[in-house]
MOPAC internal coordinates of N, CA, C and O (Angstrom, degrees):
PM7 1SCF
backbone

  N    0.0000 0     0.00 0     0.00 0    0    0    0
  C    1.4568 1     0.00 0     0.00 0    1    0    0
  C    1.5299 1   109.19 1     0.00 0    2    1    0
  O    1.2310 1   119.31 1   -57.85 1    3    2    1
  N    1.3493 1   118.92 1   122.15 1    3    2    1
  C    1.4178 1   121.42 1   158.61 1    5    3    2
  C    1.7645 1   137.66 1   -81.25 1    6    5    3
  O    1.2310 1   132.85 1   -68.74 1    7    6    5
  N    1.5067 1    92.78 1   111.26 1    7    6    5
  C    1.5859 1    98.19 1  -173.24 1    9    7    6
  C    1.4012 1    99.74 1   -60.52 1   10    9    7
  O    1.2310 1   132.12 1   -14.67 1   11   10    9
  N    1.8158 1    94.20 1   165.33 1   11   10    9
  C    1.4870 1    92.19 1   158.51 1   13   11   10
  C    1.0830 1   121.96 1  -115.48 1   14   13   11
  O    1.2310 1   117.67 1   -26.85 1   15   14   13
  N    1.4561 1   122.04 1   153.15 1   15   14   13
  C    1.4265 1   120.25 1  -148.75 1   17   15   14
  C    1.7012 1   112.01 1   -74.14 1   18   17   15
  O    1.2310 1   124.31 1    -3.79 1   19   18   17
  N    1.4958 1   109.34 1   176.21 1   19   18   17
  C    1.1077 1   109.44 1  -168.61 1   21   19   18
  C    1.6105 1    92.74 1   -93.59 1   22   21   19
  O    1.2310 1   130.44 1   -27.98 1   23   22   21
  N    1.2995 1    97.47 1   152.02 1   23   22   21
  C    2.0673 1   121.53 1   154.19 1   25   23   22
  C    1.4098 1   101.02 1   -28.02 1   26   25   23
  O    1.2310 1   107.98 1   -69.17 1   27   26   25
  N    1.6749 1   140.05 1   110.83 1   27   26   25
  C    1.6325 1   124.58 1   167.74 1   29   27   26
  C    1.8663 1   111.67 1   -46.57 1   30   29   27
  O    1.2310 1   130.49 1   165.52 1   31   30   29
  N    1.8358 1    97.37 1   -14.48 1   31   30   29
  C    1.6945 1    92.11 1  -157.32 1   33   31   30
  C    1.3905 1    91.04 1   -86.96 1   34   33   31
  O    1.2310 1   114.33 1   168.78 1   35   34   33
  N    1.5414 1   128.35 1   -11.22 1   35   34   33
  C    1.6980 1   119.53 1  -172.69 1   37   35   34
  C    2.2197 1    95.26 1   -89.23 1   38   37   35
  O    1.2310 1   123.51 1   162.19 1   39   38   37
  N    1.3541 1   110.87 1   -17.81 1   39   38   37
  C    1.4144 1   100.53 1   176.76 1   41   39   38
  C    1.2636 1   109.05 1  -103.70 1   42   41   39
  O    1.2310 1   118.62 1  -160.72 1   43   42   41
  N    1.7284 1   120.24 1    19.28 1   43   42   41
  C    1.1775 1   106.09 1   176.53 1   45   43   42
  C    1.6959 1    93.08 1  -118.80 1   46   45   43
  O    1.2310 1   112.84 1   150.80 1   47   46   45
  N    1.4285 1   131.12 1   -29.20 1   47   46   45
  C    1.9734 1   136.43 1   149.59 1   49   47   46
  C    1.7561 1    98.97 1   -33.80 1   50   49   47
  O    1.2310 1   135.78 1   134.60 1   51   50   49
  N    1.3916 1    87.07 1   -45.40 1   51   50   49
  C    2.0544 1    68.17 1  -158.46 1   53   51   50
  C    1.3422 1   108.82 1   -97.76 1   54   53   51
  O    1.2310 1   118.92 1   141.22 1   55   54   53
  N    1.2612 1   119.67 1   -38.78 1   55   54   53
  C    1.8940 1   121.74 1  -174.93 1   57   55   54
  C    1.3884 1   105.64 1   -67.78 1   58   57   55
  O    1.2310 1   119.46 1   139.67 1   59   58   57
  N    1.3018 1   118.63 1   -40.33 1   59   58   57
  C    1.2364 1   119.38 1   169.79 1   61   59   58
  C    1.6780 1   133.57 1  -118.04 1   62   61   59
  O    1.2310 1   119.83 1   126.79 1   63   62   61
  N    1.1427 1   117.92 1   -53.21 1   63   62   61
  C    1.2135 1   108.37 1   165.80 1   65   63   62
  C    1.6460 1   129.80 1   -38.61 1   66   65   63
  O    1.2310 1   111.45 1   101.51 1   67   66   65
  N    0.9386 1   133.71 1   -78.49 1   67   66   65
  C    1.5481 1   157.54 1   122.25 1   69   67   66
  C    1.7279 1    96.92 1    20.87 1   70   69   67
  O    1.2310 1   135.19 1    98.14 1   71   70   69
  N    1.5428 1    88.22 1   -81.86 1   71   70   69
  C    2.2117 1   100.47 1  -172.83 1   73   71   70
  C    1.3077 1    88.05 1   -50.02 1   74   73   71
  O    1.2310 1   103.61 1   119.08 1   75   74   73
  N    1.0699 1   147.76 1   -60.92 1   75   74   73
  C    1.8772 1   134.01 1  -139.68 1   77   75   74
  C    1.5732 1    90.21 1   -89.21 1   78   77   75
  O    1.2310 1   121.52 1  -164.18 1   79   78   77
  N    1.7111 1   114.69 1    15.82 1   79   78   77
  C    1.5238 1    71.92 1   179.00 1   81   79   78
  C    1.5196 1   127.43 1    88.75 1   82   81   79
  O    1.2310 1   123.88 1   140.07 1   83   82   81
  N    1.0521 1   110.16 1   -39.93 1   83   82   81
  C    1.4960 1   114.48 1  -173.63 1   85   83   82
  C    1.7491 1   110.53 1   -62.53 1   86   85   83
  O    1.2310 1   121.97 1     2.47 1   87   86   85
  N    2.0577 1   113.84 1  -177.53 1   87   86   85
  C    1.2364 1    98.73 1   155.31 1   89   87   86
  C    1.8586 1    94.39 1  -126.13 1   90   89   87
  O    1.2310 1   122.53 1    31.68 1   91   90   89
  N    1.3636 1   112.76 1  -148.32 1   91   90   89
  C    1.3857 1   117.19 1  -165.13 1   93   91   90
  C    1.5430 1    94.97 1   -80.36 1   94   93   91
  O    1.2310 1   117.59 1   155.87 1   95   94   93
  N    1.6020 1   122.19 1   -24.13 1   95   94   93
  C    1.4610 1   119.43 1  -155.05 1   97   95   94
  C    1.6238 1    90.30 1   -79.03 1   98   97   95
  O    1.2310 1   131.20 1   140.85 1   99   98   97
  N    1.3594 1    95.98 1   -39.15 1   99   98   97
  C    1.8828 1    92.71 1  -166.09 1  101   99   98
  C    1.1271 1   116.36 1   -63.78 1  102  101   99
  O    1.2310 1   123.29 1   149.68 1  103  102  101
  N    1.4025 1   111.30 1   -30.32 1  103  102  101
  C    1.7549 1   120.26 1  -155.63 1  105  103  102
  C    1.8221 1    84.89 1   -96.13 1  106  105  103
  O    1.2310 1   115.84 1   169.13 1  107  106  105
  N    0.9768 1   125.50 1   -10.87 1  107  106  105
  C    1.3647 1   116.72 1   163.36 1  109  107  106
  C    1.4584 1   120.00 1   -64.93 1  110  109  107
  O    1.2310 1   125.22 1   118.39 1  111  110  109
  N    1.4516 1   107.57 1   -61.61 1  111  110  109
  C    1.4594 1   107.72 1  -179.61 1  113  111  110
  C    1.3752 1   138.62 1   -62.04 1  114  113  111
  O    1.2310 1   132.86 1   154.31 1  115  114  113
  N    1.6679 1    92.76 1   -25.69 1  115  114  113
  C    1.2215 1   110.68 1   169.36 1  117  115  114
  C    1.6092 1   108.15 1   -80.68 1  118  117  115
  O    1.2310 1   113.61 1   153.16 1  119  118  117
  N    0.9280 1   129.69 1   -26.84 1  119  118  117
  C    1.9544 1   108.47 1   163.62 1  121  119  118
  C    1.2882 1    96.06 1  -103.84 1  122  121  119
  O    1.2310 1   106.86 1  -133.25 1  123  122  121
  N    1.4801 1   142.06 1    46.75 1  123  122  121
  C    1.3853 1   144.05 1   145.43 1  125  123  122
  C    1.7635 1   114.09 1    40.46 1  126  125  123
  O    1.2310 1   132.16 1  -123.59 1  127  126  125
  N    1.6937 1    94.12 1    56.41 1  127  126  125
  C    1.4563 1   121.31 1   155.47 1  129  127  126
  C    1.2263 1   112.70 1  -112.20 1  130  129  127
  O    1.2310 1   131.64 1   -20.57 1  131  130  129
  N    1.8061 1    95.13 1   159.43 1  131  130  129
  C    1.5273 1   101.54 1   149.17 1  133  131  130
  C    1.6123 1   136.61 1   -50.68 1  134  133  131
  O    1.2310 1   104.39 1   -34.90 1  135  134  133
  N    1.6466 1   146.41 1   145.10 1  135  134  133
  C    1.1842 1   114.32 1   171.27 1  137  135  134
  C    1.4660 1   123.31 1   -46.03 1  138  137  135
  O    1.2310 1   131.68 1   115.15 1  139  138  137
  N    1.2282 1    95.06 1   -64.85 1  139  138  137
  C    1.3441 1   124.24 1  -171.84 1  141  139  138
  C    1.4434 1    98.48 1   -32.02 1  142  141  139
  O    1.2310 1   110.94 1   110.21 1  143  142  141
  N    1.8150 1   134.65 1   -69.79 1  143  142  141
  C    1.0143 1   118.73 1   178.22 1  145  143  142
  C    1.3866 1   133.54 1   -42.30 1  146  145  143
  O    1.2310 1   121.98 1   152.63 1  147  146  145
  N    1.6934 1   113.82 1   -27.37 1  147  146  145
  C    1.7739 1   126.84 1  -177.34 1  149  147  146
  C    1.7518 1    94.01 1   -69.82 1  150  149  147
  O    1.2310 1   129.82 1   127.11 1  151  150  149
  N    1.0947 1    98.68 1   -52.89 1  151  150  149
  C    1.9261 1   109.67 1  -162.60 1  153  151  150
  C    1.5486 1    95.21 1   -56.41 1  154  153  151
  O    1.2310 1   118.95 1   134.65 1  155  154  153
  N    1.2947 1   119.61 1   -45.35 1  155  154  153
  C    1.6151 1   109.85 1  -176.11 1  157  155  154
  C    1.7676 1   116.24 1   -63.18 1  158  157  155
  O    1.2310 1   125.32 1   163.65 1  159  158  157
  N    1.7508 1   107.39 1   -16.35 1  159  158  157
  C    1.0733 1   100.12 1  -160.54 1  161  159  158
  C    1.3209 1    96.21 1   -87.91 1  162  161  159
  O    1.2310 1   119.15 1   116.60 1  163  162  161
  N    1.7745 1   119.22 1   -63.40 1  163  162  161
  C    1.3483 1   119.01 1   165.49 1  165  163  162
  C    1.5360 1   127.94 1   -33.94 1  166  165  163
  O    1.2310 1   124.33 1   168.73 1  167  166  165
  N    1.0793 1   109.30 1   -11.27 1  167  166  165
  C    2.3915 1   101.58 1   178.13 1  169  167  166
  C    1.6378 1    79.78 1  -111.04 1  170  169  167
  O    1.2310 1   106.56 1  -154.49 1  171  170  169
  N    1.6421 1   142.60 1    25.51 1  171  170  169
  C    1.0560 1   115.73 1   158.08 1  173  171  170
  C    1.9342 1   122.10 1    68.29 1  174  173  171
  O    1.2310 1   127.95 1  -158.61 1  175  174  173
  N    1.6594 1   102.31 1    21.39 1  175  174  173
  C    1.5449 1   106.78 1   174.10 1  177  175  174
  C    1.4185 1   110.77 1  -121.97 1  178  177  175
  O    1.2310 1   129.79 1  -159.62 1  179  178  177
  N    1.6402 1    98.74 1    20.38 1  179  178  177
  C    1.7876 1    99.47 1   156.37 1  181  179  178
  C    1.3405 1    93.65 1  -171.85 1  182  181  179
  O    1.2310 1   123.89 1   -32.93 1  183  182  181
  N    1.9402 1   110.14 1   147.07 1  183  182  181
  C    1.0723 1   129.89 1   175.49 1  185  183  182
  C    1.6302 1   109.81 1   -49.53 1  186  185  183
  O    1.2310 1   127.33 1    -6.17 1  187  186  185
  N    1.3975 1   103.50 1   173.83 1  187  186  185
  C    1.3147 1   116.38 1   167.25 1  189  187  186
  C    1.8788 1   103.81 1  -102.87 1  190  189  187
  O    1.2310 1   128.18 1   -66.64 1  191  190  189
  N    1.2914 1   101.85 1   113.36 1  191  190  189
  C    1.4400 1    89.29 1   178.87 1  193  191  190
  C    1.6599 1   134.66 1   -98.78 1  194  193  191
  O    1.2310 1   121.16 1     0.22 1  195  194  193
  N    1.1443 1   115.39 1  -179.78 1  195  194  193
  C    1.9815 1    93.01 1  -172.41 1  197  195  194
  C    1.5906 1   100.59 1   -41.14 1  198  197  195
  O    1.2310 1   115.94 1   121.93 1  199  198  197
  N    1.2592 1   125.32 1   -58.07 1  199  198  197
  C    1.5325 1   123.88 1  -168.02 1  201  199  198
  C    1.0500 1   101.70 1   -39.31 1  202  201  199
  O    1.2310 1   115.74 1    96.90 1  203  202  201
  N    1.4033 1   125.70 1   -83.10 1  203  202  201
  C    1.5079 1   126.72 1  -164.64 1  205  203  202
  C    1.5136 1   115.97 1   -38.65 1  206  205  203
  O    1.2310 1   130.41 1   122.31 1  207  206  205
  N    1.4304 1    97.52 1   -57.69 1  207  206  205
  C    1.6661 1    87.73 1   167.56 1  209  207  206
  C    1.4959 1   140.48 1   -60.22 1  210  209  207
  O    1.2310 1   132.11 1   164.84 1  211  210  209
  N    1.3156 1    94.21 1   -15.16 1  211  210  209
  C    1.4136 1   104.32 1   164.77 1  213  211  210
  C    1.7933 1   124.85 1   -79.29 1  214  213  211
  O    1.2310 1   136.81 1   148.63 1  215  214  213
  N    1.1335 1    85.06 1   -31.37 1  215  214  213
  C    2.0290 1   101.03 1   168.08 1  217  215  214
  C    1.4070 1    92.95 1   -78.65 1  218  217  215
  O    1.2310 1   107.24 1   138.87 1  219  218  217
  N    1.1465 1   141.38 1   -41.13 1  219  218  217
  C    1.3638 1   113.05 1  -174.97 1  221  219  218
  C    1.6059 1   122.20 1   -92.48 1  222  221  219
  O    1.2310 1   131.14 1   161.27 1  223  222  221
  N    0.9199 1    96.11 1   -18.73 1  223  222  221
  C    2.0832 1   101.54 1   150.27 1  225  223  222
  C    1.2996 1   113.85 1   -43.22 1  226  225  223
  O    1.2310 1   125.54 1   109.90 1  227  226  225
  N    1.4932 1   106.96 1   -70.10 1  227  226  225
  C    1.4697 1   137.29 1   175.96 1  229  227  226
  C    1.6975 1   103.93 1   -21.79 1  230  229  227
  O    1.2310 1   128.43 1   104.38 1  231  230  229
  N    1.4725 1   101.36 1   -75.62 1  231  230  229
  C    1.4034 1   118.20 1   172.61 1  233  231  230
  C    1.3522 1   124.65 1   -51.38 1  234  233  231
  O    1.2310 1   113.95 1   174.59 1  235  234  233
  N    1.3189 1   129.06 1    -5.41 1  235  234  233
  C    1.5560 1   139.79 1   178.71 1  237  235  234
  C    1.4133 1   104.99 1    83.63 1  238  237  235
  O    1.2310 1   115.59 1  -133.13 1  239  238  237
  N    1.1624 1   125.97 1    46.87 1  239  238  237
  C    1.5805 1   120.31 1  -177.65 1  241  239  238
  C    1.8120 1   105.27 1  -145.08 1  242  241  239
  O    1.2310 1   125.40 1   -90.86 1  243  242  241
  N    1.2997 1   107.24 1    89.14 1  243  242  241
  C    1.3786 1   134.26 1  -144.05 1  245  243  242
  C    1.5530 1   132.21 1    12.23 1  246  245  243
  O    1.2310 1   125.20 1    58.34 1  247  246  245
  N    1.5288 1   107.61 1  -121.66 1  247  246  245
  C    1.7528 1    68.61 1  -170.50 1  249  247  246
  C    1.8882 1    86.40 1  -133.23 1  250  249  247
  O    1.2310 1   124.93 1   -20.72 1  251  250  249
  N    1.1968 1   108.14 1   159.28 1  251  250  249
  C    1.4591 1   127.91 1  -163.57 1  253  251  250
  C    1.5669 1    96.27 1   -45.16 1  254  253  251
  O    1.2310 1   122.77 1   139.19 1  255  254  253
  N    1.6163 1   112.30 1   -40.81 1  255  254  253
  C    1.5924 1   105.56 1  -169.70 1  257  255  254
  C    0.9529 1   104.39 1   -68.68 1  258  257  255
  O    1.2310 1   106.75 1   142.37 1  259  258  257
  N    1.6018 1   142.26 1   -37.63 1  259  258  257
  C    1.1085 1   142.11 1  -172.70 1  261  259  258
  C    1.5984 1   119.01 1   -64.99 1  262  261  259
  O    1.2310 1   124.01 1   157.26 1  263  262  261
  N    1.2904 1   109.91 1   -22.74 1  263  262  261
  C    1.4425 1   115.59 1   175.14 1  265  263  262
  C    1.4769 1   105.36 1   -98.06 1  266  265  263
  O    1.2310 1   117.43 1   170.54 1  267  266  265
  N    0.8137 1   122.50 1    -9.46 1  267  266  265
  C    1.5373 1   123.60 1  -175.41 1  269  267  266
  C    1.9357 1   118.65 1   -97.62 1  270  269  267
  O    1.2310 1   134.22 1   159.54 1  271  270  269
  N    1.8182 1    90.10 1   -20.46 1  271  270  269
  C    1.5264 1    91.99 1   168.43 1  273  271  270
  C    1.8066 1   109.19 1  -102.41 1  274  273  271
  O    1.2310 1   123.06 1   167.77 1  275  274  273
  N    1.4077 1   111.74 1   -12.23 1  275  274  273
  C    1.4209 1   119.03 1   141.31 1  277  275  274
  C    1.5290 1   116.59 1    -7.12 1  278  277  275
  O    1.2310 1   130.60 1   103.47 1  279  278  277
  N    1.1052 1    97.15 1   -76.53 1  279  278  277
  C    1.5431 1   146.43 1  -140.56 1  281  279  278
  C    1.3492 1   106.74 1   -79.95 1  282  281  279
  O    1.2310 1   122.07 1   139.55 1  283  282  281
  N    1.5426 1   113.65 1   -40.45 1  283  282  281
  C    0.9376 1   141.45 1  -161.40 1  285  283  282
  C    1.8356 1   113.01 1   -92.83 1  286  285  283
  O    1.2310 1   131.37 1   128.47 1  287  286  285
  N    1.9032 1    95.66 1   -51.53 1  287  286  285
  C    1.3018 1   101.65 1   164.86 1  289  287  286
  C    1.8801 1   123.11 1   -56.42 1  290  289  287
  O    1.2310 1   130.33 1   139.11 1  291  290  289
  N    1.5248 1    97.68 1   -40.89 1  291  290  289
  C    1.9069 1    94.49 1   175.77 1  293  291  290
  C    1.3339 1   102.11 1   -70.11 1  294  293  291
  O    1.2310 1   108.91 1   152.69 1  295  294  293
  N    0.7849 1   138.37 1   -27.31 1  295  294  293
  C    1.5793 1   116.53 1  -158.16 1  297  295  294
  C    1.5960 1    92.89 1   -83.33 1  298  297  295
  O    1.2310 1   116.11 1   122.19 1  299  298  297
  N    1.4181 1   125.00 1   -57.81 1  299  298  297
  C    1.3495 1   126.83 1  -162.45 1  301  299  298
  C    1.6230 1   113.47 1   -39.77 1  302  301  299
  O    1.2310 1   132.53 1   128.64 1  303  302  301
  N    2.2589 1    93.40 1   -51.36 1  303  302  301
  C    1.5127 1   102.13 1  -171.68 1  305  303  302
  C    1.8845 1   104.51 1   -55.35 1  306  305  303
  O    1.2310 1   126.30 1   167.90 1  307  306  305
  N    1.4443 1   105.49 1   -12.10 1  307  306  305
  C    1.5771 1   107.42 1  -164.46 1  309  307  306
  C    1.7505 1   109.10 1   -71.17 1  310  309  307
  O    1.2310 1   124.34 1   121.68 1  311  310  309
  N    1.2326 1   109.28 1   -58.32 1  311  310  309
  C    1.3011 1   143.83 1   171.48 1  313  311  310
  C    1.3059 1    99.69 1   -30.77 1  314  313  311
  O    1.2310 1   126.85 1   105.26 1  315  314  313
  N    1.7631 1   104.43 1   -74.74 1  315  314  313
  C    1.8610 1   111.53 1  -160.29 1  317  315  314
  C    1.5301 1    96.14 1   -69.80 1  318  317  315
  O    1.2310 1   124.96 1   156.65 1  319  318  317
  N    1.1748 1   108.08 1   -23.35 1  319  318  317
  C    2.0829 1   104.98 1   173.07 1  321  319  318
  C    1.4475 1   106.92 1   -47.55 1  322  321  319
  O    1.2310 1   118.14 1   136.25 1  323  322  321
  N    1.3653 1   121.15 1   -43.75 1  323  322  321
  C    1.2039 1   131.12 1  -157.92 1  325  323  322
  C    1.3852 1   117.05 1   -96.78 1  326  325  323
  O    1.2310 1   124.19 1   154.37 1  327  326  325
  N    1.4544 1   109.57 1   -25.63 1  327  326  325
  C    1.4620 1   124.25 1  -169.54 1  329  327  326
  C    1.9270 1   132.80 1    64.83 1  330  329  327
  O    1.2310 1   130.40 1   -15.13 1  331  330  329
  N    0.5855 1    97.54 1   164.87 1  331  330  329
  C    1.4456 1    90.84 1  -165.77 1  333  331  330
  C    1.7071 1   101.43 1  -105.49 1  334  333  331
  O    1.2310 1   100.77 1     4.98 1  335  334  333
  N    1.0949 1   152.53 1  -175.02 1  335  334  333
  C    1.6346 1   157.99 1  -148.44 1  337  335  334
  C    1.5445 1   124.41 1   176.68 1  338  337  335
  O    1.2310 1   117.00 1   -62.28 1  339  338  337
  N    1.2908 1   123.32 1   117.72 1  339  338  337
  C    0.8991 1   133.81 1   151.89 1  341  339  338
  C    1.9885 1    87.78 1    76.74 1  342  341  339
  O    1.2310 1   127.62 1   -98.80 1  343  342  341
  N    1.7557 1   102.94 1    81.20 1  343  342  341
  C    1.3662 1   143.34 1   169.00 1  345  343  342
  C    0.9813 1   131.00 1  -123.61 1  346  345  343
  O    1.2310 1   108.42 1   -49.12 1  347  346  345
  N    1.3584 1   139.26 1   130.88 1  347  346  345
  C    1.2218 1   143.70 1  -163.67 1  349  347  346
  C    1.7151 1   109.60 1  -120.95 1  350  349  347
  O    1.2310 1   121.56 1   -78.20 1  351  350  349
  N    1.4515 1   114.61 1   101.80 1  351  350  349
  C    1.9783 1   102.28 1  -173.99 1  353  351  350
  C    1.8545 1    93.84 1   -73.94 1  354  353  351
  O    1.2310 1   130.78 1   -65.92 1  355  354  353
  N    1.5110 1    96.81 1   114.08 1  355  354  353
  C    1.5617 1   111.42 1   151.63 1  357  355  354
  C    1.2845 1   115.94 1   -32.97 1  358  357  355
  O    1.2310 1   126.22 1   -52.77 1  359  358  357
  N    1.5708 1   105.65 1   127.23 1  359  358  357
  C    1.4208 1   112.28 1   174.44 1  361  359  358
  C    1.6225 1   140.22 1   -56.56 1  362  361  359
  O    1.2310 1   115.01 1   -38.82 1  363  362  361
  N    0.6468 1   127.07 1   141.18 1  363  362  361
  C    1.6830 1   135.84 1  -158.22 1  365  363  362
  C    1.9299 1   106.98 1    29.57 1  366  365  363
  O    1.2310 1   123.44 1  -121.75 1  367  366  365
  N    1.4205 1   111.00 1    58.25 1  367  366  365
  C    1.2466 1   112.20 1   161.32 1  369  367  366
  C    1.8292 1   107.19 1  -126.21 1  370  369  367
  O    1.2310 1   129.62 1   -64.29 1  371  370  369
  N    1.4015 1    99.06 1   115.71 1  371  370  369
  C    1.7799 1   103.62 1   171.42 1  373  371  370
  C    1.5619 1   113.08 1   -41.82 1  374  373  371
  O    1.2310 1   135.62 1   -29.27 1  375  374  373
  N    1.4963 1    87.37 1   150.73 1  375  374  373
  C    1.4078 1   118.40 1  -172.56 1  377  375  374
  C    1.5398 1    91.60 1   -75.40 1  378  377  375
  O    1.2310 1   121.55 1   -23.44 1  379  378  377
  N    1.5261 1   114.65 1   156.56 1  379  378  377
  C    1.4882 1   115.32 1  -176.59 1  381  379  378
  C    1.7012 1   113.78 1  -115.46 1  382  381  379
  O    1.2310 1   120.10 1   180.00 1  383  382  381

């Protein structure tokens, strides 16, 4: 069975934020955001976007691609949850 993945912003509250100790205000300033923008990301009510992931590279907390295919994995599992409507498979192109 395939879970669905977690929020990157709930493994970036707890793996890191959280472990160092820190709170949302600190880990804000230190990748030179607003709170408010960090806090939306960690409760999971906004993506992590190339920027952010790029500030958090920046900051030594892996590397931008890695947060960006994060990012990439929730949204997709989000999407195919939902399905897509009213598609047409192009003619003589294989099924994937």
């Amino acid at each position: 069975m395939i879970h669905a993945p977690v929020h990157p912003g709930t493994i970036l509250r707890e793996d890191v934020i959280n472990a160092l100790n820190l709170d949302v205000t600190q880990a804000a300033a230190m990748l030179g955001v607003a709170r408010p923008t960090l806090s939306k990301v960690v409760n999971g009510r906004a993506d992590i976007s190339d920027e952010m992931a790029l500030r958090l590279e920046t900051a030594g907390v892996g590397t931008a691609e890695t947060w960006a295919n994060l990012q990439t994995a929730y949204n997709l599992h989000r999407v195919r949850a939902r399905g897509v409507h009213n598609v047409q498979r192009f003619p003589g192109v294989a099924g994937a």
